[in-house]
N, C-alpha and C positions, 0 to 999 in steps of 0.2 A: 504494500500500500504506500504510495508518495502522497506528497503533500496537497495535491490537488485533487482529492478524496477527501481531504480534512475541512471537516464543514464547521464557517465559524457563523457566529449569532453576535449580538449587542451583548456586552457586560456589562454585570450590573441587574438592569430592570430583567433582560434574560439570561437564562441560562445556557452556558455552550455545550453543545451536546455532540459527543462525536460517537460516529457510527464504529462500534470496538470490533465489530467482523472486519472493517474495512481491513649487530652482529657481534652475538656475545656467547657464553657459554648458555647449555638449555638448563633452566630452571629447575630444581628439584620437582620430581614428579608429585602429583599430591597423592594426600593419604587415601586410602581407601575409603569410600563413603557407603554406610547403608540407607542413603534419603535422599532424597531430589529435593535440594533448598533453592529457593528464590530467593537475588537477588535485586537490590533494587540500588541503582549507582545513580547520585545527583550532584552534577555539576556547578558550582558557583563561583562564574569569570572575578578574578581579582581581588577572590573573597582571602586579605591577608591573615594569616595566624594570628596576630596583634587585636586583629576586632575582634576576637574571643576575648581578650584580656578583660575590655572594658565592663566584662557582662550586659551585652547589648543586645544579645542574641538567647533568649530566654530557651523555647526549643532548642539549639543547636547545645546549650550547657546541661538541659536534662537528657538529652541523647547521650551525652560523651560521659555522665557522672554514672548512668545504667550501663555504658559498654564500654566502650575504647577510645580517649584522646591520645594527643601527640604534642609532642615540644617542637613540633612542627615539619612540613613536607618541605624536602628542599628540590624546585625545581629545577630543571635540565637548564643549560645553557642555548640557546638564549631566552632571558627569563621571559617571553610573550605567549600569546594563546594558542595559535596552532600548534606549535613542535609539542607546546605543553600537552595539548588535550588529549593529542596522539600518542604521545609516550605513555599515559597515561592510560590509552586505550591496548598500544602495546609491549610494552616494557623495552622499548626501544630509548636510546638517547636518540635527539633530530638528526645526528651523523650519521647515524643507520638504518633510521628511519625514511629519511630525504625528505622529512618534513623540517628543513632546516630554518623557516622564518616564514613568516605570516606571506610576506614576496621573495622572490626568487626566480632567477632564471637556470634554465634547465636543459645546457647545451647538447644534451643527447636528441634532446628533442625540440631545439629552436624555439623553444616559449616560454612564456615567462608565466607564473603561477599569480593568479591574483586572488586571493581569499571569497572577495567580494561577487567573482564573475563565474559564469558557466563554465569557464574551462577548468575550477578547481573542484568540477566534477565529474575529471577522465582520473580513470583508474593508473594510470600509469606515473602518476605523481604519489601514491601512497603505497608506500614499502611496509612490508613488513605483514603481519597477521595479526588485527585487533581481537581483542578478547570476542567480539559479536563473529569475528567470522568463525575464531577456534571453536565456540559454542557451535555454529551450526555446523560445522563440519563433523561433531562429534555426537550430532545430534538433537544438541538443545532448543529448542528457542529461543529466539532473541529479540529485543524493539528497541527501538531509539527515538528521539523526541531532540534534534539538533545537533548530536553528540558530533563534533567536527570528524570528519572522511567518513561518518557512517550512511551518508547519502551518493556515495560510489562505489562501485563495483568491484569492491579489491578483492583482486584473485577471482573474479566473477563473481562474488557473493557478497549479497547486502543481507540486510538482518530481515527478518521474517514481516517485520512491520518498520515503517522510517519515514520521516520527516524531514524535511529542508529547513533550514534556518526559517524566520518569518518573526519580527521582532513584534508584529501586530498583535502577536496572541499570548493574551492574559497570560500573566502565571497561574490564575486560578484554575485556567484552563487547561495547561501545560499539567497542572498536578493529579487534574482530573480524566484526563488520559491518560497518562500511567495509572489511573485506578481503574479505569474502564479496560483496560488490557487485560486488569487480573482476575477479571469477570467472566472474561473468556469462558468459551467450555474447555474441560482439562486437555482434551487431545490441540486444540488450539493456541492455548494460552502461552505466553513466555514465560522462563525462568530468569531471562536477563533482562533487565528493564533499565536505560537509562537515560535520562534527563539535564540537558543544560540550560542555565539563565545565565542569565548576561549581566546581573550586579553582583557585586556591589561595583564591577569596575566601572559603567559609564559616569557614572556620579562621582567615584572616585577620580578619575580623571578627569572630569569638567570642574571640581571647586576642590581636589585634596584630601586626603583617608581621610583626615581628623576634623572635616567641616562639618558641618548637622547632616547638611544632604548626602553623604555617604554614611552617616548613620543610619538614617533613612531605610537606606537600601539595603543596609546590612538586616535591617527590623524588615523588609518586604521578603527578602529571600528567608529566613529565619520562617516567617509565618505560610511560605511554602510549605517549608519541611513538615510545618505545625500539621497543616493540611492533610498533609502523605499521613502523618503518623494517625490524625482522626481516622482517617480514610479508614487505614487499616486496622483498627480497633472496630471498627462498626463493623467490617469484616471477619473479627476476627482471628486476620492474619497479624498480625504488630508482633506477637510472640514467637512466628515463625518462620519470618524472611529476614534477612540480611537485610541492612544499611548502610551505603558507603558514602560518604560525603563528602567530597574533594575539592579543591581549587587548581588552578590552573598557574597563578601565581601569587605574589604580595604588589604591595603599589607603596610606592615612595613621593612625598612631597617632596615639590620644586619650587623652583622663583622665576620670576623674570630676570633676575640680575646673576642668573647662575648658569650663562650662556657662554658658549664658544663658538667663535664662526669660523667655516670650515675655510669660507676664500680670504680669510687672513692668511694661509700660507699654498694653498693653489686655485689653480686658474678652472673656475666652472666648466670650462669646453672644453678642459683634459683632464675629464676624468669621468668614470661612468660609476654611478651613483644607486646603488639598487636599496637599501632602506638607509636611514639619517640617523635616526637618534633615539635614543640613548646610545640603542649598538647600530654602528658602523661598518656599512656593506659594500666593498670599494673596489676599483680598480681604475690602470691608468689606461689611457686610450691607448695610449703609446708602444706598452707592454711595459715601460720601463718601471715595476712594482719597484723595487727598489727606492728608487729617488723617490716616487710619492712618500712613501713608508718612512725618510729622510724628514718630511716634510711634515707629516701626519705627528709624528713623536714633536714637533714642536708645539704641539697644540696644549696648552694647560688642562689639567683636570680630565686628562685623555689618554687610553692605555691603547695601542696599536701595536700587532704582529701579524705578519705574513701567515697566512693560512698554515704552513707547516709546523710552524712556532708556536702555536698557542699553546697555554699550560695544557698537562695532560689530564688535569682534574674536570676541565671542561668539557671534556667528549667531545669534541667538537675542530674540524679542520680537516678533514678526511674526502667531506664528498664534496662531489665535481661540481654541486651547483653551492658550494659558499664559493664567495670571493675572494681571488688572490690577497687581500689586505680584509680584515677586521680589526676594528676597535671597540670603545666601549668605557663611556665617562664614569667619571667617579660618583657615588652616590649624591643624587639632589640635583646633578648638571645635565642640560642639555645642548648639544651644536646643532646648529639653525647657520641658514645662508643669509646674509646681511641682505640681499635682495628678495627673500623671501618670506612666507607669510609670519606673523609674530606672532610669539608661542601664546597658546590661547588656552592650554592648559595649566592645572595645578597640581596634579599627581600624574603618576610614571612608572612603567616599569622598564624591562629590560634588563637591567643592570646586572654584572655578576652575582653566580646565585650563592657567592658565600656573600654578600650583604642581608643580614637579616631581617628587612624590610623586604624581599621577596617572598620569606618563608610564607609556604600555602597551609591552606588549613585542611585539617584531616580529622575525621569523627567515623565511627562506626560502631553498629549496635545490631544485637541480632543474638540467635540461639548459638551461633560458632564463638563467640565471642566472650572473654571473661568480662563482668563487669566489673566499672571502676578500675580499671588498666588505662597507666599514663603510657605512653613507647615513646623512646627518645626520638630526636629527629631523623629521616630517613630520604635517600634521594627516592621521587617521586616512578621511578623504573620499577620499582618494585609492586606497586599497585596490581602490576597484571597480573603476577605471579599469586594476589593474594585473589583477585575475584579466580582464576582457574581453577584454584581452591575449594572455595567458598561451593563453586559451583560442581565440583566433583571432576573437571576436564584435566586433559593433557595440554598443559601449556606447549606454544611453538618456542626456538628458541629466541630468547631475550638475553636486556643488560641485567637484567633485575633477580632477584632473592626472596625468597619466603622471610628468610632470616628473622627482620627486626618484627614481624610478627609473629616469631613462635610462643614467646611470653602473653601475647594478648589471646591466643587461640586456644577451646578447646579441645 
């Protein structure tokens, strides 16, 4: 079922009602299971570990006190939403994944990836095996509601039921088809269900993590969740599906006065520019990386290496579509081109994922799960390894580990 099956109504005074027929080493294999659990995995873009701190997110603290928090997810390099959501989907870092930046060009195949556009819905952009495909290959069912590359073909296999982006529809909505899914009749129904929204990052981004309107947001998505969990209590189910609840990244406040401009030390028309800022996606027209690379290190408050260079903690600098030169300012700073548009935001990510202003948030509750288990911080590669689990499958192979969840599982 695509998106244009999905029937919406006014919210609010109506109700929307959708029609529910409609390269790393391999992972420890999981344990043996005598049950068929449902899981149920929810997405919240830019939702930073730090907004749990404030106790702002009422749901999301009685989630994590009944099962499992974390001292936070650290995500892949580079810290933005695609590589993130993917990795997340398959325990891939973006190097192996080839979901290496929201854009990209992609010289085996002469085009450039644009998040936004139809073409970043050809299969041939998305490496690797998401948890929705390893499920249906193994058997399970699977549904998605935005989940990023779950609305293309990888490997020729989409999830049993899927959705396209479509920013128009309610979250109330959004929450309410994942509950309509689990209404199914049993031979129909999915055992993986998962769910992305898009705050608290827009808000975060337009006025700053710490302004009211990204509180906001953190309280809309929170009362998502609240949603799922009634759902499944009037069900029934609450007591016997999983819960995973992820972010994608953290968000860092910025300034205006905490700029660097790129044509302070070269020339706009020698050099091709595939993303700007915070990280920096570079090459010279010329070929001559070097000299740029010369030039780039003069810039304050900005780290540059030649793709082969880059630390090896970053995974990151391996495939054909990053560019010969990347950088990536220090926390808080953004480069902007003095002839171009002025920065119009207040929060940010990107930035190295040892800054702890990326750390994502991480919750989960469910019958596998001990309650009240804090898990230290973990890189976000592991996630896949832990729905395979959860779900009784043979993981493909990944970068990621059961490991830091052996203490939270029973």
């Amino acid at each position: 079922m695509n998106s244009r099956e999905f029937l919406r109504g006014a919210f609010g005074a109506l109700a929307i009602v959708l029609i529910a027929a409609c390269h790393g080493a391999p992972a420890p294999a999981p344990a043996p299971r005598s049950h068929a659990r449902t899981v149920i995995v929810l997405g919240f873009d830019g939702f930073a570990k730090r907004y749990l701190d404030a106790d702002s997110a009422p749901a999301l603290h009685a989630l994590a006190r009944s099962g499992v928090g974390s001292r936070g997810m650290i995500p892949s390099f580079p810290t933005i939403t695609f590589p993130n959501f993917y990795t997340l989907a398959t325990g891939l870092y973006p190097d192996h994944s080839g979901m290496v930046n929201n854009r990209f060009f992609d010289p085996a195949h002469d085009s450039a990836f644009e998040y936004k556009k139809p073409i970043a819905h050809e299969s041939y952009w998305w490496g690797g095996e998401p948890i929705w495909v390893t499920a249906t290959k193994q058997g399970v069912l699977s549904a998605t509601m935005f989940w990023v590359g779950s609305d293309a073909p990888i490997a020729g296999v989409r999830p049993s039921r899927w959705h396209s982006y479509d920013h128009g529809i309610p979250f109330t909505a959004r929450v309410d088809t994942l509950l309509a899914w689990l209404d199914l009749p049993v031979a129909e129904r999915p055992r993986l269900v998962m769910g992305y929204f898009e705050e608290p990052d827009t808000q975060g981004h337009r006025y700053g993590p710490d302004a009211p309107q990204a509180k906001q947001a953190v309280l809309r998505v929170d009362s998502a969740l609240a949603r799922l969990v009634r759902g499944l209590e009037r069900r029934g189910m609450y007591d016997s599906v999983d819960i995973v609840v992820v972010a994608d990244h953290g968000m860092a406040l910025i300034s205006t006065a905490n700029v660097v401009y790129l044509d302070d030390v070269v020339d706009s028309a020698r050099v091709k520019v595939v993303t700007l800022s915070p990280n920096l996606s570079i090459s010279a027209r010329d070929g001559d990386n070097d000299a740029l690379l010369v030039k780039l290190k003069k810039l304050p408050h900005v780290t540059a290496w030649k793709k082969g260079d880059i630390p090896a903690r970053l995974h990151y600098g391996t495939n054909p579509r990053i560019t010969p030169i990347v950088a990536v300012t220090d926390p808080g700073w953004m480069i902007a081109w003095r002839h171009g548009r002025q920065l119009d935001v207040l929060g940010e990510h990107g930035y190295d994922n040892a800054n702890l202003d990326m750390r994502a948030l991480f919750v989960a509750h469910g019958p596998d799960f001990k309650a009240g288990t804090t898990i230290d911080a973990f890189p976000n590669v592991d996630v896949y390894s832990l729905l395979a689990r959860l779900l009784g499958v043979t993981p493909a192979p990944n970068d990621g580990t059961i490991a830091p969840f052996a203490g939270a599982l029973r």
